[in-house]
LUMVEX-36124 format. One line per 10 residues: number of its first residue (from 0); their letters; for each residue x, y, z of N, C-alpha, C. Coordinates in nm, 4 decimals, always signed. Layout:
NUM> a> X Y Z X Y Z X Y Z ~ ...
END
This chain:
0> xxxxxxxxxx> -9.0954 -5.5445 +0.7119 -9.0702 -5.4625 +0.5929 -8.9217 -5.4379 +0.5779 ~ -8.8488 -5.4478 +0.4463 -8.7563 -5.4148 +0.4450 -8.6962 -5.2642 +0.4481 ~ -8.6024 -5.2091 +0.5573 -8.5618 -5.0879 +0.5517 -8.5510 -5.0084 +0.4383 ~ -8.4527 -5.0950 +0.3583 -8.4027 -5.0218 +0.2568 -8.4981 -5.0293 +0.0850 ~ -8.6302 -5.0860 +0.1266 -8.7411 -5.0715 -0.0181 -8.7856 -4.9391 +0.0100 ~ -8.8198 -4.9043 -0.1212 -8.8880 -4.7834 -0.1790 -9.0456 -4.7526 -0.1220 ~ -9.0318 -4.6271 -0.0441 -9.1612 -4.5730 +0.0254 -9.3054 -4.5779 -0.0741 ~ -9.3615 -4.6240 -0.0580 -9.4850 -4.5983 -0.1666 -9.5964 -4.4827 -0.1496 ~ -9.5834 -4.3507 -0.1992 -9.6695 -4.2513 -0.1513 -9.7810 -4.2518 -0.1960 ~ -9.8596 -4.1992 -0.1166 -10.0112 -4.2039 -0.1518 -10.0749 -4.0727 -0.2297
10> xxxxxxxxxx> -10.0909 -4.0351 -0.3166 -10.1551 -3.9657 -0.4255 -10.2827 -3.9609 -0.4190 ~ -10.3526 -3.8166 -0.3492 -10.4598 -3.7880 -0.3000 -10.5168 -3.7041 -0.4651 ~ -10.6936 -3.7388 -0.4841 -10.7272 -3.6480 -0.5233 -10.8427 -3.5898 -0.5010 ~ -10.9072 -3.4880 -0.5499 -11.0292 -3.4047 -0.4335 -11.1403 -3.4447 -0.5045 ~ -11.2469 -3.4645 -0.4107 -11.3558 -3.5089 -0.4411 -11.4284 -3.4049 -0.3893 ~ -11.5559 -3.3821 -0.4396 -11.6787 -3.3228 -0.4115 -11.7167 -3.3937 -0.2393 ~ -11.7292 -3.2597 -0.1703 -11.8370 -3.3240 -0.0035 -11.9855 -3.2447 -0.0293 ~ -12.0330 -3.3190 +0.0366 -12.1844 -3.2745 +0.0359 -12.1711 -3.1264 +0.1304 ~ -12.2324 -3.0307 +0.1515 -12.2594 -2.9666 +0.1892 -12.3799 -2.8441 +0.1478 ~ -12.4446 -2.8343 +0.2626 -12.5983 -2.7837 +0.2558 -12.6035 -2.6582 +0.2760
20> xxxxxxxxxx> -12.7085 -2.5450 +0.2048 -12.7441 -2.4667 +0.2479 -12.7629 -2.4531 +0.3658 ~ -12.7079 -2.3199 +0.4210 -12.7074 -2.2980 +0.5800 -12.8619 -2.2436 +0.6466 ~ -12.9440 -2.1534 +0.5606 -13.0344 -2.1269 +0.6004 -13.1548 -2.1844 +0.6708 ~ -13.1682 -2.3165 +0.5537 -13.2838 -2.3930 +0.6276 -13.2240 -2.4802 +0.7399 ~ -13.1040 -2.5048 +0.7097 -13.0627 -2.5879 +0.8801 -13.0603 -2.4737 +0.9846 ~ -13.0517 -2.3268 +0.9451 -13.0023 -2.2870 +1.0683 -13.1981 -2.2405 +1.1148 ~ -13.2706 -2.2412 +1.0494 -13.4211 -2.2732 +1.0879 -13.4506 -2.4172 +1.2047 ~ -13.3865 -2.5324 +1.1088 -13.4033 -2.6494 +1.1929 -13.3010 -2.6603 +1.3008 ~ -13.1737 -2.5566 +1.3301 -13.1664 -2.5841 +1.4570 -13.2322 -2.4899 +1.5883 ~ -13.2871 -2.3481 +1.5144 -13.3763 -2.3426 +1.6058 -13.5448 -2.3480 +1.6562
30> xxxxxxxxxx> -13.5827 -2.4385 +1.5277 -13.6868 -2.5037 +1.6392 -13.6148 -2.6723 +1.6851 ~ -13.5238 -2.7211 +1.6538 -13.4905 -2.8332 +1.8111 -13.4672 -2.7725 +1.9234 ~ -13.4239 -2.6607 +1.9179 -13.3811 -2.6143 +2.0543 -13.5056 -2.5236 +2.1047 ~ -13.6116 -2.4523 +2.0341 -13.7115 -2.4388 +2.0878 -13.8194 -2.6059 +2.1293 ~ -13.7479 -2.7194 +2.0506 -13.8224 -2.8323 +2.0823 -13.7986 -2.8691 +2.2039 ~ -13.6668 -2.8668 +2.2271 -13.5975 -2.9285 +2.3399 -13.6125 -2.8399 +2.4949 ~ -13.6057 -2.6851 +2.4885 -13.6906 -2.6331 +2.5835 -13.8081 -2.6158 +2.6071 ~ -13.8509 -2.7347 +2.5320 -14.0344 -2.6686 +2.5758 -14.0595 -2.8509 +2.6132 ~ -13.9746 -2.9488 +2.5751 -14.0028 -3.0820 +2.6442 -13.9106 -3.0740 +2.8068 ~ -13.8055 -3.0289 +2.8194 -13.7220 -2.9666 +2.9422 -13.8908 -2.9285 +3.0381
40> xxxxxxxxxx> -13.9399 -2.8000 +2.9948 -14.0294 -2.7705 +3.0568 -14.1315 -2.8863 +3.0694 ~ -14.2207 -2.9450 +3.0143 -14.3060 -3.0269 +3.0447 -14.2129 -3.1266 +3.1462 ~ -14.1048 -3.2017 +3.1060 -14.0958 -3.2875 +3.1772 -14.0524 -3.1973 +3.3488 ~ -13.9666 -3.1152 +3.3112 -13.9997 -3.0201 +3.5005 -14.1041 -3.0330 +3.5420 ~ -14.2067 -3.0080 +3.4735 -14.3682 -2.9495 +3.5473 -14.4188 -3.1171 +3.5459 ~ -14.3788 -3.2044 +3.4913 -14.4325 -3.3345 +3.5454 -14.3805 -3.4193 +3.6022 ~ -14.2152 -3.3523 +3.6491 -14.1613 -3.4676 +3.7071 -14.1161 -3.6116 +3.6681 ~ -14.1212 -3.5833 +3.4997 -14.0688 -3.7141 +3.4160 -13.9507 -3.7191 +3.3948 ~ -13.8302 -3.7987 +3.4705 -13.7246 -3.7790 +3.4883 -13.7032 -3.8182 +3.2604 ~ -13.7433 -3.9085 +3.2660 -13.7692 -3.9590 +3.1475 -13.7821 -3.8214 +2.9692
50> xxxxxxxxxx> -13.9298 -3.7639 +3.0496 -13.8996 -3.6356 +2.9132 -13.7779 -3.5424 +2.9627 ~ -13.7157 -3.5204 +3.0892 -13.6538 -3.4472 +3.1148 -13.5201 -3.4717 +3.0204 ~ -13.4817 -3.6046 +3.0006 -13.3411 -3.6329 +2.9770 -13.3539 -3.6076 +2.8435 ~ -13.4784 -3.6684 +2.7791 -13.5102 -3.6378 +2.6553 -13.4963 -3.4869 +2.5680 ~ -13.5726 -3.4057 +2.6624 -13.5133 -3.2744 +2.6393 -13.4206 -3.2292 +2.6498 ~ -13.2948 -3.2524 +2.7298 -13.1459 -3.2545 +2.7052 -13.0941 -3.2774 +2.6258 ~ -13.1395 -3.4050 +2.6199 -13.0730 -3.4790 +2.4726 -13.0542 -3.4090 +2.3165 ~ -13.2279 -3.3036 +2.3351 -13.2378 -3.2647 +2.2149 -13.1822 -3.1073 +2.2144 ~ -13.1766 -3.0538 +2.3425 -13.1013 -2.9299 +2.3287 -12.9573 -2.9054 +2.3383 ~ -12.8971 -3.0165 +2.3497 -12.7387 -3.0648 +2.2715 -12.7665 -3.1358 +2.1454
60> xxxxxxxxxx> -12.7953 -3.1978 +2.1136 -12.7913 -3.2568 +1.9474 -12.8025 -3.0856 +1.8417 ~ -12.9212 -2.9980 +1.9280 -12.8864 -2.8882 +1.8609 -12.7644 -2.7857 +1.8405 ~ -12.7487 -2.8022 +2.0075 -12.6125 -2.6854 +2.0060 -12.5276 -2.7493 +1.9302 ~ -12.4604 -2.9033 +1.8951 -12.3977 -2.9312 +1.8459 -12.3797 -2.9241 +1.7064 ~ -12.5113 -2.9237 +1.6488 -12.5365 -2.8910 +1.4949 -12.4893 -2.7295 +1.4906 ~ -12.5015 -2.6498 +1.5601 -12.4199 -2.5064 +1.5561 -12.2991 -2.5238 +1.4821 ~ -12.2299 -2.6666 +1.4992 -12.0336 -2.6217 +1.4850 -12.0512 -2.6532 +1.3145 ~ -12.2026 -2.7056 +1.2864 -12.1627 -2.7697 +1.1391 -12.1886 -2.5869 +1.0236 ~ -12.2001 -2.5037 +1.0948 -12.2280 -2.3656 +0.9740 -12.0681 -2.2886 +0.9580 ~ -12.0348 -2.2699 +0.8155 -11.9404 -2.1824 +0.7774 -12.0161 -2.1099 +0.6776
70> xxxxxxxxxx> -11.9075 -1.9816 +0.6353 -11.9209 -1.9497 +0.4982 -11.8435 -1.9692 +0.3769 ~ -11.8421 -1.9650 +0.2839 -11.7211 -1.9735 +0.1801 -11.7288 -1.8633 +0.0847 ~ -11.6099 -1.7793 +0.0564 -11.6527 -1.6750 -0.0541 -11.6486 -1.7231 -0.2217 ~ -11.6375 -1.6919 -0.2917 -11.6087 -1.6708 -0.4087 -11.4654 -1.6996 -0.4299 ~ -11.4556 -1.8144 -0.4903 -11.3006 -1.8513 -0.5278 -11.2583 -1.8932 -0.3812 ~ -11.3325 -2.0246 -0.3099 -11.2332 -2.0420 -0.2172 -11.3331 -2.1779 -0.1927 ~ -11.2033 -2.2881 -0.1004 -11.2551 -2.4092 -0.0566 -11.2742 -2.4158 +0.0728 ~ -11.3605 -2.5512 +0.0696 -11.3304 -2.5487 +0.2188 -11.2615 -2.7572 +0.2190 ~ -11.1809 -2.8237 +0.2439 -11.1375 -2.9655 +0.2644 -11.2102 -2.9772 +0.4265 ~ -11.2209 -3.0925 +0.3927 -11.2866 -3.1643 +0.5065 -11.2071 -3.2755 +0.5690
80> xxxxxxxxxx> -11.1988 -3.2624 +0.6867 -11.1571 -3.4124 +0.6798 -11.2307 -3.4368 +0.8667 ~ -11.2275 -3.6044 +0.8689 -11.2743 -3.6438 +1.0066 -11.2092 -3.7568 +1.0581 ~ -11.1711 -3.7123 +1.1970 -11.0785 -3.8280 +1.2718 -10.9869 -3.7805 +1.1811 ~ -10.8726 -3.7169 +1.1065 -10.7850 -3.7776 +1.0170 -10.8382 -3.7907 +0.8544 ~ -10.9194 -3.8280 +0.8393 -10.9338 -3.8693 +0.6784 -11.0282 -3.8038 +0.6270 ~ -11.0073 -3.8277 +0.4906 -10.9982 -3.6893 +0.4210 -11.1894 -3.7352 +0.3633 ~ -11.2432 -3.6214 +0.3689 -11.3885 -3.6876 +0.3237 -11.4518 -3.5638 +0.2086 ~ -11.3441 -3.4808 +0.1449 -11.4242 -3.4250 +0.0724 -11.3832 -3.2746 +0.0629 ~ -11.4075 -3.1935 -0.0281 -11.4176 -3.0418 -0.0584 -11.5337 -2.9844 -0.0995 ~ -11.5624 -2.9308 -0.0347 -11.6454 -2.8143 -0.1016 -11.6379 -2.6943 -0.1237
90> xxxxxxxxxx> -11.6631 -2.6345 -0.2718 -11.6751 -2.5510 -0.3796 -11.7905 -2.4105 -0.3749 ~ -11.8878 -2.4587 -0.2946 -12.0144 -2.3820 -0.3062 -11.9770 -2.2268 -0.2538 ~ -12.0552 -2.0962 -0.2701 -12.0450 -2.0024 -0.2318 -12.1691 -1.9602 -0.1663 ~ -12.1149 -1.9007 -0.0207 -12.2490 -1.8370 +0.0180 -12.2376 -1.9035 +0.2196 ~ -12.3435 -1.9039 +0.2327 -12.3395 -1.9693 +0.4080 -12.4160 -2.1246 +0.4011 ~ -12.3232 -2.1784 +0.4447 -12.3264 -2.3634 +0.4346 -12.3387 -2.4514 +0.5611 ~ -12.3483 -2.5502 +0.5391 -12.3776 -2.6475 +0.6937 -12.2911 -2.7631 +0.5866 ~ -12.2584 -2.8452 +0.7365 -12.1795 -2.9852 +0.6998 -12.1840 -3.0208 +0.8145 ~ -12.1213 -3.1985 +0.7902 -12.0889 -3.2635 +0.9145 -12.0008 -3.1983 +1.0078 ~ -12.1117 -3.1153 +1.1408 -12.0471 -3.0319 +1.2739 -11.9043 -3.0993 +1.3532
100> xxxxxxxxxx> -11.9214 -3.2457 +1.3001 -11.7382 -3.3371 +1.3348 -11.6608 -3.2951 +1.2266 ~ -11.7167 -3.2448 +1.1060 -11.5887 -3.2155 +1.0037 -11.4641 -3.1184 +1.0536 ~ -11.3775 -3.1272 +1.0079 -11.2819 -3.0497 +1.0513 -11.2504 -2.9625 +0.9029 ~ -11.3016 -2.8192 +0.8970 -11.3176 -2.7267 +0.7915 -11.1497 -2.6575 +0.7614 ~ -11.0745 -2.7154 +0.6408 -10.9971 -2.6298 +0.5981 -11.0102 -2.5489 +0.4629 ~ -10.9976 -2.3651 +0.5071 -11.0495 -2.2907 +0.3442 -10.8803 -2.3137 +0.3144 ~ -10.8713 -2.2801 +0.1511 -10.8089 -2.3099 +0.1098 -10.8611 -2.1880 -0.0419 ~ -10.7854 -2.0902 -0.0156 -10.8563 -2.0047 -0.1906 -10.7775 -2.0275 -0.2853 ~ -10.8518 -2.0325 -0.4077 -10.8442 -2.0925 -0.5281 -10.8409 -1.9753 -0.6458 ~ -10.7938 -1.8415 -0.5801 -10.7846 -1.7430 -0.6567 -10.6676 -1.7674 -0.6816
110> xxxxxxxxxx> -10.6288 -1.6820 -0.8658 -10.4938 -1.6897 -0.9356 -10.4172 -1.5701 -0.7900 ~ -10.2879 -1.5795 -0.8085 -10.2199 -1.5117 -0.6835 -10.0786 -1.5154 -0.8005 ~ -9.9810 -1.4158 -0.7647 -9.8509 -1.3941 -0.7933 -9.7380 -1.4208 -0.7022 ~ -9.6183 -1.5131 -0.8013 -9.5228 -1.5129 -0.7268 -9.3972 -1.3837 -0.7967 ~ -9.3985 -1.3080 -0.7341 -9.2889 -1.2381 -0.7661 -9.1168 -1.2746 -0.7444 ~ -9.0259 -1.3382 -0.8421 -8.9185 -1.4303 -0.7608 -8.8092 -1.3272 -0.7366 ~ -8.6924 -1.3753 -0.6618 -8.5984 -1.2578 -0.6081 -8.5323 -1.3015 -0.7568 ~ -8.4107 -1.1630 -0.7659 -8.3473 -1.2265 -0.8330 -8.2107 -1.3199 -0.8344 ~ -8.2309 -1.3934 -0.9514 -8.1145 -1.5262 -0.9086 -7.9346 -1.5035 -1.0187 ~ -7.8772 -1.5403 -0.9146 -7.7584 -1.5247 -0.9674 -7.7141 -1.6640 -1.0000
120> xxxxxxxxxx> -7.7493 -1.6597 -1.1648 -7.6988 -1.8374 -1.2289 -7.6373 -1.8187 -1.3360 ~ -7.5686 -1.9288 -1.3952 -7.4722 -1.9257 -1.5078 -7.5734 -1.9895 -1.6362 ~ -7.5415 -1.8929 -1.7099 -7.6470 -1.9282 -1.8683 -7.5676 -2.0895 -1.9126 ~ -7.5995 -2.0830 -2.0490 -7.5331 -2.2447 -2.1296 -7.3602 -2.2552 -2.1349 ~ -7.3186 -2.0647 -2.1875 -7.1927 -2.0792 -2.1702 -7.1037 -2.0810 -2.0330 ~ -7.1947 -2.0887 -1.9417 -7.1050 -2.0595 -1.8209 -7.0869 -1.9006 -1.7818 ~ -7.1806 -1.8183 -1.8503 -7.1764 -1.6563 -1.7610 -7.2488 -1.6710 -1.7152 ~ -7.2262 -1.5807 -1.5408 -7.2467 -1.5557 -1.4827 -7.3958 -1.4472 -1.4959 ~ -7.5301 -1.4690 -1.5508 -7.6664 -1.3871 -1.5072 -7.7200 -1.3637 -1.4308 ~ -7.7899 -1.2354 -1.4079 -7.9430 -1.2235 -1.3349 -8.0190 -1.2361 -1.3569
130> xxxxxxxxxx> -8.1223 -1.2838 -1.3118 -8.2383 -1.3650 -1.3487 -8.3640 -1.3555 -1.2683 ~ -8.4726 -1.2894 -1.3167 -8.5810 -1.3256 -1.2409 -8.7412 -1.3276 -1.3024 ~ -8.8108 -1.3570 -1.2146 -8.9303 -1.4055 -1.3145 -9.0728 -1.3650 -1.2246 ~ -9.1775 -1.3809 -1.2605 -9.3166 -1.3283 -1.1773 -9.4264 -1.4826 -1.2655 ~ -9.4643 -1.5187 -1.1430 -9.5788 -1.6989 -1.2326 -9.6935 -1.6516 -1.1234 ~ -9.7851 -1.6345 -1.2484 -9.9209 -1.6426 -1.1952 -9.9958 -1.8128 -1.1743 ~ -10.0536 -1.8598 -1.0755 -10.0734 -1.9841 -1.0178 -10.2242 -1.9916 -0.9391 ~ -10.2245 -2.0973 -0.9484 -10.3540 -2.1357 -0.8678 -10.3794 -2.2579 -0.7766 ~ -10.4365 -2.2111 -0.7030 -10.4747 -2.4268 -0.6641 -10.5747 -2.4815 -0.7286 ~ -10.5825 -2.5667 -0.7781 -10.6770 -2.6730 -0.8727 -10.7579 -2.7907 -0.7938
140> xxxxxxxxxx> -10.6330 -2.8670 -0.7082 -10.6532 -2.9610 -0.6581 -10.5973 -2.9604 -0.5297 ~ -10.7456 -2.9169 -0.3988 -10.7386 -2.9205 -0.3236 -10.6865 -2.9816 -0.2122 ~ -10.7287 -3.1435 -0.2286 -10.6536 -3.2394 -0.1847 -10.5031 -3.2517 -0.1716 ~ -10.4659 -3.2634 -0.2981 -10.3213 -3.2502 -0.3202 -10.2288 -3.1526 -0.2356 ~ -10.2758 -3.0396 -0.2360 -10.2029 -2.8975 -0.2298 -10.2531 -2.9580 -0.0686 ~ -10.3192 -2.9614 +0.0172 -10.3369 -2.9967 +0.1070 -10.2384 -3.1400 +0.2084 ~ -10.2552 -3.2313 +0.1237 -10.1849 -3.3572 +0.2129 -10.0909 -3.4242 +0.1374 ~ -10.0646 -3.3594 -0.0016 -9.9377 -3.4367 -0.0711 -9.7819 -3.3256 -0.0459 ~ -9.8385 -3.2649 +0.0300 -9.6762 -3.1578 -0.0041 -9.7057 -3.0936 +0.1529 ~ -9.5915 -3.0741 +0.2351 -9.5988 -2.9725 +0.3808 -9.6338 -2.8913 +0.3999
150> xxxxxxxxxx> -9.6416 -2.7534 +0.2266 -9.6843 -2.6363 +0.2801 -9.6711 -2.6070 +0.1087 ~ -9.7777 -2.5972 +0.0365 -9.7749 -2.6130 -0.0821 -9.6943 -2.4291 -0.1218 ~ -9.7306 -2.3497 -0.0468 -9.6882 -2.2043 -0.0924 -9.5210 -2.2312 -0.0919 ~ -9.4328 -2.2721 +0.0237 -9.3049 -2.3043 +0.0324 -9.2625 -2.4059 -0.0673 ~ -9.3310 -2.4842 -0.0813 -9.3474 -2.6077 -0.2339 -9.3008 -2.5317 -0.3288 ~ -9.3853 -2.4387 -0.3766 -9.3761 -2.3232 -0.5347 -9.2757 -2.2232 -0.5104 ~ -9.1992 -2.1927 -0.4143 -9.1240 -2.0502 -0.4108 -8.9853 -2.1879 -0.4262 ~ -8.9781 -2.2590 -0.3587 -8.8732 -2.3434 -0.3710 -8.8717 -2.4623 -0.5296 ~ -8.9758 -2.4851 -0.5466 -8.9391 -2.5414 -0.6741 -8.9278 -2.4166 -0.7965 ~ -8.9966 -2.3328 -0.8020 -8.9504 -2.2448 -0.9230 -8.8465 -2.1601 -0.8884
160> xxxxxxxxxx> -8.7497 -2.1311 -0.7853 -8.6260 -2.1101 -0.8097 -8.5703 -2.1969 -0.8856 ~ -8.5417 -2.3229 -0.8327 -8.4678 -2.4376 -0.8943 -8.5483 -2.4488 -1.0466 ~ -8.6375 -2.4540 -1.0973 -8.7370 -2.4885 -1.2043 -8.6023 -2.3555 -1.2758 ~ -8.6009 -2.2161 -1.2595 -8.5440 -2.1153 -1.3182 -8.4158 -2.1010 -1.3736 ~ -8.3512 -2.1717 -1.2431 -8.2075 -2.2208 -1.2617 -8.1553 -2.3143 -1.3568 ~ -8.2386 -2.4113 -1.3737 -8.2526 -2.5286 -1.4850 -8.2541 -2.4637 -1.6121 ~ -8.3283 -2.3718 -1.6080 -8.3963 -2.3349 -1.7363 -8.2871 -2.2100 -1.7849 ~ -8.2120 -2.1481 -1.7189 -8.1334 -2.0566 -1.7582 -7.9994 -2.1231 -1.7931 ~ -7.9699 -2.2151 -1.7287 -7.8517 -2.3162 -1.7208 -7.8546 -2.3986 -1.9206 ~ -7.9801 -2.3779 -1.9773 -7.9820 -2.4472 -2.1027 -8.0097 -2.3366 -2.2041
170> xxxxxxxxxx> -7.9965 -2.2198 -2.2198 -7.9717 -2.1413 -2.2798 -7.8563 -2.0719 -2.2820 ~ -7.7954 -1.9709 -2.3485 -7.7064 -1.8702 -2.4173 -7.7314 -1.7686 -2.3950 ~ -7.6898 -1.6481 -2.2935 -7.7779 -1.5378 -2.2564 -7.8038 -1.4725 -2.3907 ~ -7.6938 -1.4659 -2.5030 -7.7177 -1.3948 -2.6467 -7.5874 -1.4365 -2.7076 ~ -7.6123 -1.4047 -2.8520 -7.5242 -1.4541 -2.9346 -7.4905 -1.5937 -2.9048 ~ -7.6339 -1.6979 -2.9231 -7.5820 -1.8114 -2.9231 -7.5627 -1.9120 -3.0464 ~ -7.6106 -2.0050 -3.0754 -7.5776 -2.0913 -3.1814 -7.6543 -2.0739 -3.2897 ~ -7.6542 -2.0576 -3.4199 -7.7418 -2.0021 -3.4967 -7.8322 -2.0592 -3.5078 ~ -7.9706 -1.9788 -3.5340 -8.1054 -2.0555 -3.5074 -8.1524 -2.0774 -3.3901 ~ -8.0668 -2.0691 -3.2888 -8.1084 -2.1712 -3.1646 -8.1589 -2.0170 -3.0537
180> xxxxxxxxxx> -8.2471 -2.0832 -2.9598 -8.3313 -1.9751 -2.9037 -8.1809 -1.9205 -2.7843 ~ -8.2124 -1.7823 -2.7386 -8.0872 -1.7313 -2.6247 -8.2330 -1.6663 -2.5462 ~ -8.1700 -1.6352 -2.4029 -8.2423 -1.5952 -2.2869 -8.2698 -1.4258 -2.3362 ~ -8.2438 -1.3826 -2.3944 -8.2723 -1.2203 -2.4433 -8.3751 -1.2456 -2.5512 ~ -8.3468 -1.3286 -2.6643 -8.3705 -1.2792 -2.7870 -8.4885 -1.3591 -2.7618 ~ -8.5259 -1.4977 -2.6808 -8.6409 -1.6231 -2.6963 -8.7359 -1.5631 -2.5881 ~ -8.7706 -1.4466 -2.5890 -8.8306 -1.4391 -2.4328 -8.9624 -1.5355 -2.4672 ~ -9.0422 -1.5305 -2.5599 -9.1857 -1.6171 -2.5324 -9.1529 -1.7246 -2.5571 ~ -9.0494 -1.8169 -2.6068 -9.0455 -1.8925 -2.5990 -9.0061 -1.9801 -2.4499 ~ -8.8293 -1.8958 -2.4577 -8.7922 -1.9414 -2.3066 -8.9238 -1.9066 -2.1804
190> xxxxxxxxxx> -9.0244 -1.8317 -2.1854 -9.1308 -1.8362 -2.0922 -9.1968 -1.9523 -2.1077 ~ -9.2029 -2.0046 -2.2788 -9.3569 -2.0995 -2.1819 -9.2621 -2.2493 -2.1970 ~ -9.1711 -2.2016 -2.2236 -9.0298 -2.3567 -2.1951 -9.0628 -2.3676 -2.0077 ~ -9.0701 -2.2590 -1.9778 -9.0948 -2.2535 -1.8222 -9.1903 -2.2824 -1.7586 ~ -9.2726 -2.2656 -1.7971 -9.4198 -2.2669 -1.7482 -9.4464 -2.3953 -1.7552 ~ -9.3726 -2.4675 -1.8666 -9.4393 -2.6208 -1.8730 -9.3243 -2.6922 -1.7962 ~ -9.2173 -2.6377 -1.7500 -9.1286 -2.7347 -1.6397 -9.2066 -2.6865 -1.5200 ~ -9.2468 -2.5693 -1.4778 -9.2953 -2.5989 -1.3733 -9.4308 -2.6193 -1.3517 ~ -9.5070 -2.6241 -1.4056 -9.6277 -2.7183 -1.4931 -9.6023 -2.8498 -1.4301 ~ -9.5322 -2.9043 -1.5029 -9.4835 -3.0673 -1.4819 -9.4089 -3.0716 -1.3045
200> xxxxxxxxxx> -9.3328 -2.9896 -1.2641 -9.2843 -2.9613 -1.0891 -9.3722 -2.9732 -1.0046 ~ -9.5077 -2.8674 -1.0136 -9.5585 -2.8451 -0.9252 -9.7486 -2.9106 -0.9295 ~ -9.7432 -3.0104 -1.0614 -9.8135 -3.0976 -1.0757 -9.9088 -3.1935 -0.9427 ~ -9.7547 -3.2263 -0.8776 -9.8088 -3.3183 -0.7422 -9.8798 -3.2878 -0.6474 ~ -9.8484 -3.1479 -0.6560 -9.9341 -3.0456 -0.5224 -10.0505 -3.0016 -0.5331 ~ -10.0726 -2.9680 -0.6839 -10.2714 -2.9963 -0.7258 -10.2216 -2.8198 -0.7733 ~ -10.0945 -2.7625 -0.7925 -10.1017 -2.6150 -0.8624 -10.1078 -2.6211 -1.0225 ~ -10.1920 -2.5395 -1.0707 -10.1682 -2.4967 -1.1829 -10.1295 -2.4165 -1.2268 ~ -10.0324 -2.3701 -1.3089 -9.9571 -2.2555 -1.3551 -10.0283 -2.1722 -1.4961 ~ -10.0771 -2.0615 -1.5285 -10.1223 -1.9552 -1.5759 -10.0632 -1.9124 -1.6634
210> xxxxxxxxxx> -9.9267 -1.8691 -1.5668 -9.8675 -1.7414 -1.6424 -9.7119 -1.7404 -1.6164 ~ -9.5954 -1.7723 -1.6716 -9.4627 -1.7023 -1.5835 -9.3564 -1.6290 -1.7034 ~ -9.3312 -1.5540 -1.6941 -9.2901 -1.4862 -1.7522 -9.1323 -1.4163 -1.7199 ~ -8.9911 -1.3629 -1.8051 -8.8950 -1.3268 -1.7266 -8.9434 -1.1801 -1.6823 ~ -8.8875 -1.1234 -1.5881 -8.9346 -1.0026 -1.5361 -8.7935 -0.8813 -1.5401 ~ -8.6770 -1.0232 -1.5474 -8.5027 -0.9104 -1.5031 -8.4251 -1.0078 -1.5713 ~ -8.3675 -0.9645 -1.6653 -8.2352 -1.0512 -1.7003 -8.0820 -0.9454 -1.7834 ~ -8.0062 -0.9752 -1.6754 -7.9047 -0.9170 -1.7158 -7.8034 -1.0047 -1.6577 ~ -7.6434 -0.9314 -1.7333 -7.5116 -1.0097 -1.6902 -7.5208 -0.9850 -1.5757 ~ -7.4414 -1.0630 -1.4712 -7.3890 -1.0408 -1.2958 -7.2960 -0.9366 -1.3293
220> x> -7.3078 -0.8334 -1.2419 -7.2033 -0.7688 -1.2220 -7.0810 -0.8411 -1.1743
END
């Protein structure tokens, strides 16, 4: 491979995993394990090395079905993945079973607030503002927010600074060109000018953006 060609990234997206009501499996794992101690016993009392192993066999296949029960609340995932790869999300609410090899990550999918510090940037003319903003967000796409980005929360606090900075950098804090929108006078506009840059930013990570709005804007002292 050549060093110096262009990395080709892989662009995950979330799929539905099967996952079962927990109740009736957690019925069927305990009659295997009432199955499996009551063949344990026969084969003791007959000396069948044969049902003996058999009954082992089946009172681990049960304990092992134990690791496959979680719960999930309301507004939250769970990603799956096995060995490494990725096999799925599930959505459902309530107490669940899955493949006991899955490896269960929750992941909630409730709207949440970023409250931003405020930023000291230069408007269109070159003054010196304060600036800050509050974006209501979500995760959408589990997958994504999961294995396309390191830490999708550090993802969003670091791209919508920069997303803010951009966006203050192309306006006029006031008294700007006639007609033309300024960071005081455009607030709904300059908001959803924002919302759709970081809309389009934080796209890759599977977030969706809600809400962002300015929260502080004044000259720098």
């Amino acid at each position: 491979m050549n060093p110096n060609s262009p990395v080709s990234l892989t662009t995950h997206r979330e799929q539905p995993a099967s996952a079962f009501s927990g109740w009736p499996c957690l019925l069927g794992v305990f009659m295997a394990m009432a199955l499996g101690l009551v063949v344990i016993l026969v084969g003791a009392s007959t000396q069948s090395i044969l049902v003996l192993i058999l009954g082992i066999v089946v009172g681990f296949a049960a304990f092992v079905m134990i690791g496959g029960f979680f719960t999930l609340q309301p507004n939250e995932a769970a990603v799956f993945t096995l060995f490494g790869s990725y096999r799925g999300t599930a959505r459902q609410n309530g107490f669940l079973w899955a493949n006991p090899f899955f490896r269960k990550l929750k992941i909630s999918l409730r709207a949440r607030n970023l409250n931003g510090d405020k930023l000291k940037v230069n408007d269109k003319r070159g003054n010196p503002v304060e600036i800050a903003v509050v974006i209501v967000w979500r995760v959408q796409d589990t997958a994504q927010a999961v294995f396309d980005v390191d830490s999708y929360e550090s993802f969003i606090r670091i791209q919508s600074e920069s997303c803010v900075r951009h966006i203050a950098s192309n306006y006029f804090y006031d008294d700007g060109e006639p007609n033309e929108l300024t960071l005081r006078g455009g607030g709904v506009e300059v908001a959803a000018a924002l919302a759709k840059e970081l809309q389009d930013r934080l796209a890759r990570a599977g977030i969706g953006i809600e809400e962002a709005r300015l929260t502080h804007l004044a000259y720098a002292p």
